[in-house]
C-alpha positions in Angstrom: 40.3 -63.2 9.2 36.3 -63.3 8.0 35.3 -61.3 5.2 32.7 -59.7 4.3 31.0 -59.0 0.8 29.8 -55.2 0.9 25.9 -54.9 -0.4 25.2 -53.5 -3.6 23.9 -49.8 -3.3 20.3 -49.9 -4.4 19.9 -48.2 -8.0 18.5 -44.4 -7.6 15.6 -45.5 -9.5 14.6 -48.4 -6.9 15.2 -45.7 -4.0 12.8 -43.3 -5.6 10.0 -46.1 -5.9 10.2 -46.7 -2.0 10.6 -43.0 -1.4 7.8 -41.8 -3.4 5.5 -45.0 -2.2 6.2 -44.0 1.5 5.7 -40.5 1.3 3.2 -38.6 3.0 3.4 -35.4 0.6 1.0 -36.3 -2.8 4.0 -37.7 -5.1 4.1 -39.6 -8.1 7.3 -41.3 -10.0 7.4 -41.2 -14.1 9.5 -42.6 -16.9 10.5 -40.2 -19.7 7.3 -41.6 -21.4 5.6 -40.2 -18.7 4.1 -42.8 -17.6 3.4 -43.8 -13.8 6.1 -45.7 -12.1 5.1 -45.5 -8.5 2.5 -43.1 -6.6 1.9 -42.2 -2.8 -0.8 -43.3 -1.1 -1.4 -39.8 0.0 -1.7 -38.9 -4.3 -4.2 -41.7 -4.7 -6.3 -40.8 -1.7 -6.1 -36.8 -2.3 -7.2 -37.4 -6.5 -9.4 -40.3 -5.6 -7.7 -42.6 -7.4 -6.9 -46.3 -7.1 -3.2 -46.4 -6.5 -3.4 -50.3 -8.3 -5.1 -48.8 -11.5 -2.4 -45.6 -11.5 0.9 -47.2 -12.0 1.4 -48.2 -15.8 -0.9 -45.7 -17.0 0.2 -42.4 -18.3 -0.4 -39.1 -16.2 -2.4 -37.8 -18.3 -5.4 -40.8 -19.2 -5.7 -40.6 -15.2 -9.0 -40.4 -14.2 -11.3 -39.1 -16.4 -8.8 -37.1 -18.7 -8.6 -34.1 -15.9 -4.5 -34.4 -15.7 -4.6 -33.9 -19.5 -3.7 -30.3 -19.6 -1.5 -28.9 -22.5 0.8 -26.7 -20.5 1.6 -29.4 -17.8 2.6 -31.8 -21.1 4.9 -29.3 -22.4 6.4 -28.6 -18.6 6.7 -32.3 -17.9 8.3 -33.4 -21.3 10.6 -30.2 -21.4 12.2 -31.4 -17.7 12.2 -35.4 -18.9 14.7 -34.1 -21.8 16.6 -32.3 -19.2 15.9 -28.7 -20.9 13.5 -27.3 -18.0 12.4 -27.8 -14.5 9.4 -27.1 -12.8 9.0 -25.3 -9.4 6.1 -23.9 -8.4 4.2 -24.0 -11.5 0.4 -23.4 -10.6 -2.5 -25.1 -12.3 -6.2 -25.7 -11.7 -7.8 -29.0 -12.2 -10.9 -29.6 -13.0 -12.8 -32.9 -12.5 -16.7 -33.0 -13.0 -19.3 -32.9 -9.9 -16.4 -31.6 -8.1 -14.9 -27.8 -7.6 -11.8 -27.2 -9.1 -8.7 -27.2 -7.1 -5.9 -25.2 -7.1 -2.2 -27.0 -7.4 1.3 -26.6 -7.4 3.5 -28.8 -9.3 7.2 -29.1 -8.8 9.1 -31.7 -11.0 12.4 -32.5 -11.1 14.9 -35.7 -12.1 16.6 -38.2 -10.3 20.0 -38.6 -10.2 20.7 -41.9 -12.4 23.7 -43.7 -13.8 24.1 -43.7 -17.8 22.6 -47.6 -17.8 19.5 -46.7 -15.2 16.4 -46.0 -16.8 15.1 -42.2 -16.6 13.0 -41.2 -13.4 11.1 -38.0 -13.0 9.7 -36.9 -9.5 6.7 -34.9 -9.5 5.4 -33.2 -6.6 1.8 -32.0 -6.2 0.9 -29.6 -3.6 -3.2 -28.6 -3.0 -3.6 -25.1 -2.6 -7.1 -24.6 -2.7 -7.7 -23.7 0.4 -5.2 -21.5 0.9 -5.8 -19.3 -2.1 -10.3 -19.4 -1.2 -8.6 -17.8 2.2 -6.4 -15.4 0.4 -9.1 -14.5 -2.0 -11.3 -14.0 1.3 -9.2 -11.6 2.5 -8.7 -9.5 -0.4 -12.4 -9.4 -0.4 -11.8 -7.8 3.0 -9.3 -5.9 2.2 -11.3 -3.8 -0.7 -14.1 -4.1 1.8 -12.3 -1.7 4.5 -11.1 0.5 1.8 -14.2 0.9 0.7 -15.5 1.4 4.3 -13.1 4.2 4.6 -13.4 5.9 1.6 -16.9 6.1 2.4 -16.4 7.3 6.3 -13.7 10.0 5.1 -16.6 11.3 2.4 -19.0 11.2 5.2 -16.7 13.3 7.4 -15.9 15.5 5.0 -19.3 16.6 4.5 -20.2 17.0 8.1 -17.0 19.1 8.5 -18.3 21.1 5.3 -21.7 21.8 7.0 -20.2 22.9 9.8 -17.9 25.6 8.1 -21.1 26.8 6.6 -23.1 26.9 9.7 -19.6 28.8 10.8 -19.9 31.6 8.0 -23.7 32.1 8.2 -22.6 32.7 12.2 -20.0 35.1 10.4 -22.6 37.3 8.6 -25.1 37.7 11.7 -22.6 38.3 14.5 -22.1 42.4 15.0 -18.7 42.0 16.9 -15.9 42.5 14.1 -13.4 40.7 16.8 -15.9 37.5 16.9 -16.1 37.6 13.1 -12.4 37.2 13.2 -12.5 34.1 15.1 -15.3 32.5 13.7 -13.4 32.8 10.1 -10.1 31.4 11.4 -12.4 28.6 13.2 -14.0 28.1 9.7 -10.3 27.5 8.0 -9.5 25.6 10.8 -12.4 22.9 9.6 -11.6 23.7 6.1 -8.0 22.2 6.9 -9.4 19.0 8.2 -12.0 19.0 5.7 -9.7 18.8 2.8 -7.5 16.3 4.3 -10.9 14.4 4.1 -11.0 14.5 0.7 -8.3 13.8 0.2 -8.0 10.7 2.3 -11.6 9.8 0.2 -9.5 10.2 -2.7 -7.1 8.0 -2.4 -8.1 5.3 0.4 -4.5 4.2 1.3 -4.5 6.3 4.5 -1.5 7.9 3.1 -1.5 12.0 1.7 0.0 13.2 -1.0 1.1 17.0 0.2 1.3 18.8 -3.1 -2.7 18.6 -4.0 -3.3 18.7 -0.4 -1.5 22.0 0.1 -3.4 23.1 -3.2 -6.4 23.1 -2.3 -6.1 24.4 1.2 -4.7 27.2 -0.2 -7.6 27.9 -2.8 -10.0 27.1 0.3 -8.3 29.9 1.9 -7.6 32.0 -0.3 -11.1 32.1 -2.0 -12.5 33.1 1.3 -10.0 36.0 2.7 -8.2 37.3 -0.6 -10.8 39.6 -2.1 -8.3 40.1 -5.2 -6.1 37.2 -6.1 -4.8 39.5 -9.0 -3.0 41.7 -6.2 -2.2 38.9 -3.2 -1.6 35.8 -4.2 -0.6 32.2 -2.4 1.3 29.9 -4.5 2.7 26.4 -3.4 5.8 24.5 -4.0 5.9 21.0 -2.9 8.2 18.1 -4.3 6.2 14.5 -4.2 5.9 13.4 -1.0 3.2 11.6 0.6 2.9 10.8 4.5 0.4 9.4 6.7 -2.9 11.1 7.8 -2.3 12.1 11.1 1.0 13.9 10.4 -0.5 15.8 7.3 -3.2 16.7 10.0 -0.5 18.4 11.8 0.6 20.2 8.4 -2.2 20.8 7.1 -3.4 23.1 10.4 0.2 24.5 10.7 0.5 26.2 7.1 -3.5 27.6 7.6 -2.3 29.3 11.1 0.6 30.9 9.4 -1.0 32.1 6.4 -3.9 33.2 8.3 -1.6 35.2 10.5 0.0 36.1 6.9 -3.2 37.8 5.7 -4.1 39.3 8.5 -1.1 41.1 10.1 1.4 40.9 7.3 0.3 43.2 4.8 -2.3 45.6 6.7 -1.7 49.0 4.5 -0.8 47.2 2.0 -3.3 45.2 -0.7 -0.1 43.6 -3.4 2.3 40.4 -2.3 2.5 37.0 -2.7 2.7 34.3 0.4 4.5 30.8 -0.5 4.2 27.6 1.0 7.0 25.2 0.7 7.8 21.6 1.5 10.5 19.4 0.8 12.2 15.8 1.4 15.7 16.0 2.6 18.3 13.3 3.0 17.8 13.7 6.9 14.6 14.9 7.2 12.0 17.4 5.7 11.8 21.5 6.3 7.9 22.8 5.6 7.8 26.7 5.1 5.3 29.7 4.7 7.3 33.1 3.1 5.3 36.3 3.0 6.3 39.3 1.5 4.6 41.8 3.6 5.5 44.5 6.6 6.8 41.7 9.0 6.1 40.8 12.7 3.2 41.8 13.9 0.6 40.9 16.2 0.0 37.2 16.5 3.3 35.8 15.0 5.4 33.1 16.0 8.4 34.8 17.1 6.9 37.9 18.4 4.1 38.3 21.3 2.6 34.2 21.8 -1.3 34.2 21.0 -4.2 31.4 20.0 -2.0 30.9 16.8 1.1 30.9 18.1 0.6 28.7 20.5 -1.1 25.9 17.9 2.0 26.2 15.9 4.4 25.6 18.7 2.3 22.6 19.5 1.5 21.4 16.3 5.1 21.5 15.7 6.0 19.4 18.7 4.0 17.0 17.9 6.1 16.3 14.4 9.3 16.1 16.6 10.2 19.7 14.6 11.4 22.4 15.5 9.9 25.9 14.6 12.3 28.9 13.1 11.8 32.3 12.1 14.1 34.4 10.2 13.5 38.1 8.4 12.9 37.4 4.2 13.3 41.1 4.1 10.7 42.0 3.0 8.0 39.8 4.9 9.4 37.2 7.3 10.0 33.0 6.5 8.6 30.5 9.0 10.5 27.2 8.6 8.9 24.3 10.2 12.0 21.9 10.5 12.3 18.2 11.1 15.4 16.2 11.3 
């Protein structure tokens, strides 16, 4: 029977000299005295160091003193003693008549028996360009906001001149029926016009309805309430915020229905108070427009279909909602609901 003589396992500390010699990552082997036991080719090439003038010396007296950096000391001796480790700890290192780079360090020890001497593994990974292209694209980022912000301020304006070229058409026309429709056309504008704003506002492409609501309602109501003191619009809207072509949708929805408000709910009458609501619910969100005044008539959308009407309905669809109608005795309540 032959026998054979098993081969001794290689100590851990051997194994993480060939390791960290053969590697292709940037890696370098210390003692707890941090000093350089073994580096990668790939850690001399990248730091421009001579890989026969690195091991023996400390970290830190490599090069020209760049490694020496008080943090990384601390880091380093903290996971030597076994009371820390280092993952991912970012650092920039500076080196004159060359730009600084950006690094990640990871460090931990080798497994070791109780008689083997102490061997820490350090790992550094260059991320320099990789943060110049994420800096880049912030840059780009802001830029586009920027580029919007400006557009929406620009498109708010236009949409401003053209509501004022709308009510100088007002005051010349003679026809009181074309009067009509040039005003609603003018707080159809105004609708899109604040959104504008508010879009310029912001520049996340995202609306918050509450102020939005707001101030189409002042818009409106500064222009067809001669005496807020006696008709009023008030708004109650929770804290939601939705994109800009939905609160488009809104937006042109509550002026049709308070327009229709003013002008057919409270004819012989001058006192009430019209409400516009809008809420989050667990399965979806209900908008809604409450008057207070005589009820259906006219243009409404429950009773005989017309311009607004029709925009409603279609305005509607496009939000996947469904439009309902019930009596608020007095006045009627217009629920725009989504689910």
């Amino acid at each position: 029977m032959e026998f054979f003589t098993p081969l001794k396992p290689e100590s851990s500390s051997s194994l993480g000299m060939a390791l960290v010699m053969s590697s292709s990552t940037p890696l370098i082997l210390l003692n707890e005295q941090l000093v350089v036991k073994a580096a990668s080719g790939s850690f001399c090439r990248s730091f421009s160091l001579d890989c026969d003038r690195v091991v023996g010396k400390e970290l830190f007296a490599l090069g020209d003193g760049e490694w020496e950096i008080p943090q990384l000391r601390s880091l380093l001796t903290a996971t030597a003693a076994g009371s820390a480790a280092i993952n991912a700890y970012e650092m920039d290192l500076k080196r004159a008549g060359d730009p600084t780079r950006n690094l990640v360090i990871n460090a931990h020890v080798l497994d070791h028996d109780d008689d083997e001497a102490l061997r820490l593994v350090v790992a550094v990974t260059d991320v320099t360009e990789a943060r110049q292209a994420q800096r880049a694209n912030d840059t780009l980022v802001q830029e586009k906001h920027m580029l919007v912000r400006e557009l929406n301020h620009r498109v708010a304006n236009s949409l401003q001149i053209i509501a004022s070229v709308l009510m100088q058409s007002v005051r010349r026309v003679q026809s009181e029926e074309t009067r009509a429709h040039l005003r609603e056309a003018h707080h159809r504008v105004m609708s899109i016009a604040t959104l504008q704003r508010q879009l310029a506002s912001t520049g996340t492409g995202e609306v918050a309805l509450r102020p939005y609501f707001t101030e189409l309602c002042a818009s409106i109501g500064a222009s067809m309430i001669a005496d807020p003191g006696q008709l009023s619009l008030t708004v109650d809207v929770d804290d939601s915020v939705t994109a800009a072509d939905r609160s488009v949708s809104m937006g042109l929805i509550v002026t049709e229905l308070v327009i229709n408000a003013l002008k057919h709910g409270y004819s012989g009458q001058a006192k009430g108070a019209i409400k516009i609501g809008f809420h989050t619910m667990a399965d979806g969100w209900i908008l809604t427009v409450a008057d207070d005044g005589v009820g259906i008539q006219g243009d409404h959308p429950s009773g005989k279909p017309g311009l607004g009407t029709g925009i409603v309905n279609a305005l509607a669809a496009q939000l996947s909602a469904t439009v309902e109608v019930t009596d608020a005795n007095p006045g009627y309540l217009v629920s725009i609901i989504h689910r």
